[in-house]
Residue, then its C-alpha position, 0 to 999 in steps of 0.5 A: x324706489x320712491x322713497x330713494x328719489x323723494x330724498x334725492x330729489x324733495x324740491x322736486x316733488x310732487x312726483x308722478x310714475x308713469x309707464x308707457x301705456x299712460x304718457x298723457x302727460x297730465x297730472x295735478x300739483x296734488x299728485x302723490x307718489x305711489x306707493x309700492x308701484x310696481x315699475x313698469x318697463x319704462x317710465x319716467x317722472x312726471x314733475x310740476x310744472x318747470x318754472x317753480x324750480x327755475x332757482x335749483x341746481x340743475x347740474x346737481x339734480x343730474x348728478x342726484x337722478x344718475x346715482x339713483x338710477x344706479x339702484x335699479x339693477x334690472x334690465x329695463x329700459x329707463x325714460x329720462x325726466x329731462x324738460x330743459x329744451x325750451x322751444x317756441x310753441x308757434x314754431x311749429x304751428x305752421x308746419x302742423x297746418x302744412x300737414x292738415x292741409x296737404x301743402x307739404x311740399x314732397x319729393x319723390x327720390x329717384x331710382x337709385x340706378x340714376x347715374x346722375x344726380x339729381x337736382x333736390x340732392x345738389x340743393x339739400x346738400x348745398x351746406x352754403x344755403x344752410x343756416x350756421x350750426x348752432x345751439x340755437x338759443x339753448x343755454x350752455x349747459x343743455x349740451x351737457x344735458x344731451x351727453x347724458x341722455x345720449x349716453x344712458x340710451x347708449x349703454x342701454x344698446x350696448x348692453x343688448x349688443x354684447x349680450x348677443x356678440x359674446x366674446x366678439x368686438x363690438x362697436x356702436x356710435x351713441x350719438x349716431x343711435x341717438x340721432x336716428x331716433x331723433x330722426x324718426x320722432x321729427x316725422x313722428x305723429x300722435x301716440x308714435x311722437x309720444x312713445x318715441x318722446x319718451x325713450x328720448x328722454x323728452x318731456x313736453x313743456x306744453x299741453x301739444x306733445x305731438x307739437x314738440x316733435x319738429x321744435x324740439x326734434x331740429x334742435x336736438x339734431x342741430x346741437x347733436x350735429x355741433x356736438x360731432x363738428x367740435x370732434x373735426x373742427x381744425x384738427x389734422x390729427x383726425x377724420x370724421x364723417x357722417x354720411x346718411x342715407x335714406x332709400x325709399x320704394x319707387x314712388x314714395x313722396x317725402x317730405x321735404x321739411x323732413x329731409x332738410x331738418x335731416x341735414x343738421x346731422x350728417x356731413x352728405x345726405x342722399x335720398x334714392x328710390x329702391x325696388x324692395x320687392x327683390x331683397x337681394x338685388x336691392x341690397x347689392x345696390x344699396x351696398x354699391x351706393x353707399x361704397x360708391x360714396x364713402x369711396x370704398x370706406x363702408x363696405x357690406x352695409x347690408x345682407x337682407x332687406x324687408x320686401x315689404x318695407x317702404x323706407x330703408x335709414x342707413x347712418x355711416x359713421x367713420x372715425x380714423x385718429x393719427x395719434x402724434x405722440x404714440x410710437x409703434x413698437x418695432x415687433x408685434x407683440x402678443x395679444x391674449x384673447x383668452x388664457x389659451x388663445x393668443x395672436x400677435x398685433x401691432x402694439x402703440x405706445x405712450x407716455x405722458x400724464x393720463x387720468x386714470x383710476x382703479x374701480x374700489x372693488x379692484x376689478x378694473x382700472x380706467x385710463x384716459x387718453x387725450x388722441x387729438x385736440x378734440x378726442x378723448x380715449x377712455x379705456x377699461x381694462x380688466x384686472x386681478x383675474x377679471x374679464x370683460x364679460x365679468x366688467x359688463x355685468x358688474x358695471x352700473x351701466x345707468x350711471x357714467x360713474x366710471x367715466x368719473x373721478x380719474x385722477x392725474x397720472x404719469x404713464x406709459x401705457x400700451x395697447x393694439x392698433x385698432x381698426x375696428x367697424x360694427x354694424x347694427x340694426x335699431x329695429x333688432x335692438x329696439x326688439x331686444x329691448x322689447x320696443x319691436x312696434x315702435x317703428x314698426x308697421x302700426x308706427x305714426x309717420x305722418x311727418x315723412x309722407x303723405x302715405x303709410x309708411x313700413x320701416x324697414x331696417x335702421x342701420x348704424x354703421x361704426x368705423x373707428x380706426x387708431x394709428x400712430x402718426x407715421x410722418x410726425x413718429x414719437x420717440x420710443x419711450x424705452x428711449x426717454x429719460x424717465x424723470x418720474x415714476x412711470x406707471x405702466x398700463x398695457x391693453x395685452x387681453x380683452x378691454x372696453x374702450x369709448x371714444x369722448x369729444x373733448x369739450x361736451x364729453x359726449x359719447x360718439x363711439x363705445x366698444x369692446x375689443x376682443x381680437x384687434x385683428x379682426x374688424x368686425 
């Protein structure tokens, strides 16, 4: 594995492996590679320091580190050496002091059976008093640094979701998973910021890694948050919204530093107090709560609830997209979910110059399809007998080839209306990634309370919905003159889809559809 990377990348060294029980981040420039080191369950590369290689190719590098990943096929959990975010070491010395000091200003939520609302909700989420969304100084290419650490943590959640949904629609929001983490490693502290800095992809640039936490932690909740406002801005072909959701025990201080820098990365925040002591009764109201706000949009956010757990997160990401120059076909047309088994679904159409590509194996081809004037729609579609489960495990997951090298191409292409949602537990996922302690009981979140914390579930929950636009309807392409050559491409059998914003090609939504008829 070594020798892949020295080749790759020999300005950058010397090189340093590193697992998880050792992320001290120290190391001399005399640091050696070793040789015949086993690779650990995560790692990352620990380089000197950044400011010798300020001349480099950045956009080179990536591309170079993405391909070798690719020639780790097993199934581990890969850390991203990426130390791009610049920050301000003294941005953070002051919160750091409020902390050792006790003078963190704290707001304790109230009861959730609160029929008004209350005076710290109305503040945090007066978007007048915010500062703009920006990328804070940032350079304009660390978005483009953002959307590949987003998506390889990503297909990493993919990978364990489609594994334990087999031959089921499967649905998640990589940046709204990315996000959450981002969350917890703001109120993280000491070994807890640390292990959370690492799965991000996150390498301190200075001797306080625990100091990053907040600098570095608001910035990326700040670009992520103008990353998904790109996807709504001034476009009336598409709805997005974010609403976050944290529910505390009775009694519970929280930070409020913490539950401001949360409101870079939803649309509406609400903070409530639950009694977790009857898990059954708590998640009827916190489900009423949260269909209650997104007025009948999310619904069945929870089935069970942790009684011992202080903190409950809750993310709900709802995308519906009216498709102006689709045209829905008179007839429902078949849908195969298997060889034997089939149903009869709403089917779009459209015609017009796509970027598409056929993988060199012939196994699948990929079409991309501009929905709006800020989405893109990336679909995969088995081919020459090939299945989704057959693509999953095939597909180089660490390295977004795929998404790559599509070339211009007339095509009429049909597929099934969709409206699909899915819901996700990061604490399940983090499990199954064997990560269970990473915010678990022994977890270090000094930066949302003053008192121990238990988290309890993380939910992200995903609604992505695809239509025709009824009032602006297309013409039906069996109409149209066809001046060229049309290829035809239909979405009749089970496929993976993912949903990109336009201008960073950032990964907000990733699926697979195997019945369009079911949403869940």
């Amino acid at each position: 594995m070594e020798s892949h990377l020295c080749l790759a990348f020999p300005h950058l060294l010397p090189l340093k492996l590193v697992s998880v029980s050792s992320w001290a981040f120290q190391g001399t420039e005399s640091d050696q590679p070793p040789l015949n080191t086993e690779i650990p369950t995560f790692f990352f590369f620990q380089q000197t320091p950044w400011r010798q290689f300020s001349n480099m190719n950045l956009v080179a590098d990536l591309l170079c580190l993405l391909a070798c990943l690719t020639l780790v096929t097993c199934d581990r959990v890969y850390v991203h050496p990426f130390n791009l975010f610049s920050f301000n070491e003294s941005d953070c010395d002051k919160p750091e002091k409020l902390v050792q000091e006790g003078k963190m200003k704290t707001i304790v939520p109230v009861s959730i059976e609160s029929q008004t609302t209350p005076a710290y909700e109305d503040d945090l989420n007066d978007k007048d008093t915010l500062e703009p969304l920006s990328l804070n100084g940032w350079g304009k290419e660390e978005p483009g640094y953002m959307k590949d650490l987003v998506y390889i943590l990503g297909v990493r959640f993919y990978s364990m979701l489609r594994k334990a949904r087999q031959g089921q629609n499967v649905l998640l929001s990589p940046t709204s998973l990315y996000s959450s983490l981002v969350s917890f490693y703001l109120g993280a502290s000491n070994q807890t910021a640390l292990d959370l800095q690492g799965l991000l992809g996150l390498v301190p640039p200075s001797g306080n890694p625990d100091c990053t936490s907040r600098a570095v932690g608001s910035n990326f909740l700040s670009s992520l948050r103008t990353i998904e406002s790109l996807m709504k801005s001034r476009d009336e072909e598409l709805l997005f919204s974010k609403t976050l959701c944290l529910f505390s025990a009775p009694g519970i201080p929280l930070f409020e530093l913490f539950m401001q820098d949360l409101l870079h990365s939803a649309d509406a925040f609400y903070a409530r107090a639950v009694d977790f002591t009857n898990p059954s009764e708590a998640a009827k109201q916190i489900n009423a709560f949260v269909e209650a706000k997104s007025k009948g949009q999310s619904k069945r956010l929870l089935t069970d609830i942790n009684p011992s757990a202080d903190l409950l997160f809750a993310v709900d990401v709802c995308l519906a997209v009216k498709v102006k120059q689709a045209f829905q076909l008179k007839e429902p047309q078949e849908f195969w979910m298997d060889s034997n088994t089939n149903v009869l679904v709403p089917m779009l159409s459209i015609m017009g110059t796509f970027q598409y590509k056929t993988d060199a194996s012939g196994t699948f081809s990929v079409v991309e399809v501009p929905i709006s004037k800020t989405a893109l729609l990336v679909l995969l579609q088995p081919i020459n007998g090939s299945d989704p489960e057959h693509v999953e495990s095939e597909l180089t997951w660490q390295s977004s080839a795929w998404l790559q090298r599509l070339s211009p191409r007339e095509i009429k292409l049909t597929l099934p209306a969709l409206r699909i949602e899915d819901s996700s537990d990061l604490q399940e996922l983090l499990a199954d990634m064997e990560l269970p302690a990473l915010l678990g009981k022994g977890a270090d979140f000094s930066k949302i309370s003053n008192t121990n914390l238990t988290i309890g579930k993380v939910i992200n929950k995903a609604f992505f919905k695809l239509t025709n636009d009824e009032t602006d309807q297309a013409e039906d392409p069996a109409a149209q003159k066809e001046d060229g050559v049309y290829l035809d491409v239909t979405l009749n059998k089970p496929f993976l889809f993912a949903v990109l914003e336009k201008k960073s090609r950032a990964m907000l939504f990733l699926g697979r559809v195997t019945n369009p008829l079911h949403e869940v």
